[in-house]
N, C-alpha and C positions, 0 to 999 in steps of 0.2 A: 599212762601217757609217757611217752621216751621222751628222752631227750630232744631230737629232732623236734616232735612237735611243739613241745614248749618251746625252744627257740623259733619257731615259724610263729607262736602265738604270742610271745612277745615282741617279735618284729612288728605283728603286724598290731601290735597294739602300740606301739612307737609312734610306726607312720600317722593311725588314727590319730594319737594325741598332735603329732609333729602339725596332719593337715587341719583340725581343728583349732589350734593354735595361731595356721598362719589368716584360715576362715576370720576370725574371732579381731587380729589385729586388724584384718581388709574392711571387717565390719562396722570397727569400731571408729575407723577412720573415714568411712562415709557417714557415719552419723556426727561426729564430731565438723564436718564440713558444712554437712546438711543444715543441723540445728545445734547448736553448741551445747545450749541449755537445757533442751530437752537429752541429751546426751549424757551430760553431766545426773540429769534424774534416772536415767538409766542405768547409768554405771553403779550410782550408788545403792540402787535396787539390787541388779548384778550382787556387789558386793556383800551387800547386807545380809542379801540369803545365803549366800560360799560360806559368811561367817556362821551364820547360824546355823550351818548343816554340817560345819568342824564343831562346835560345841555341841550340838548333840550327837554326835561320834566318840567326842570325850565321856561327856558324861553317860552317854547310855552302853560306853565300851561295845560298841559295835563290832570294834574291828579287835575284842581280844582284847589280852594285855598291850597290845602293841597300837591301842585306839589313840594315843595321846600322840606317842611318835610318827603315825601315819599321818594325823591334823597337820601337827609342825610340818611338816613334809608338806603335805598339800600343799597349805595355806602360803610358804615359802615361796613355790612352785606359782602359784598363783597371784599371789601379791606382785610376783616381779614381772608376770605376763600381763595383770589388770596393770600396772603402772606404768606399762613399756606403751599397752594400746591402746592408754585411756589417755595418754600425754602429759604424765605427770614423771615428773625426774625427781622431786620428796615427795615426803606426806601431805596430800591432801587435806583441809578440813574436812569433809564429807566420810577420807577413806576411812573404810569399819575394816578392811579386812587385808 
């Protein structure tokens, strides 16, 4: 694969994540409108499984030596997206992840 194309596949793995991101906050905010509390058992569903699917990445090193450093990564990545669209500004009781 050249160069060019892995740049095309990483762009267009950007955009993916960029429009799935902004999907996920739109989503998160009509559920949070709709029904707070049923929202709230959702997110923490959400959350629960993001957690549990970085620990078995750890621990089954899925991704390599580099299983532990891609988790932190993710989970970083994700924490700040789950708390931005879940309308939390700290930590949650509920948040696992």
């Amino acid at each position: 694969m050249g160069d060019e194309a892995l740049t095309e596949e990483q762009a267009a793995e950007r955009l993916s994540h960029y429009l799935l991101k902004e999907a996920y906050h739109d989503l998160a905010a009509v559920l949070l409108s709709a029904n707070a509390k049923a929202a709230e058992s959702l997110f923490y569903a959400i959350e629960k499984r993001t957690a549990d699917a970085l620990r078995a990445i750890v621990s089954d090193r899925t991704e390599g030596a580099a299983s532990t450093r891609i988790a932190r990564t993710v989970g970083g990545e994700l924490h700040e997206l789950f708390a931005g669209a879940h309308g939390r500004t700290a930590a949650a009781p509920q948040q696992v992840a």
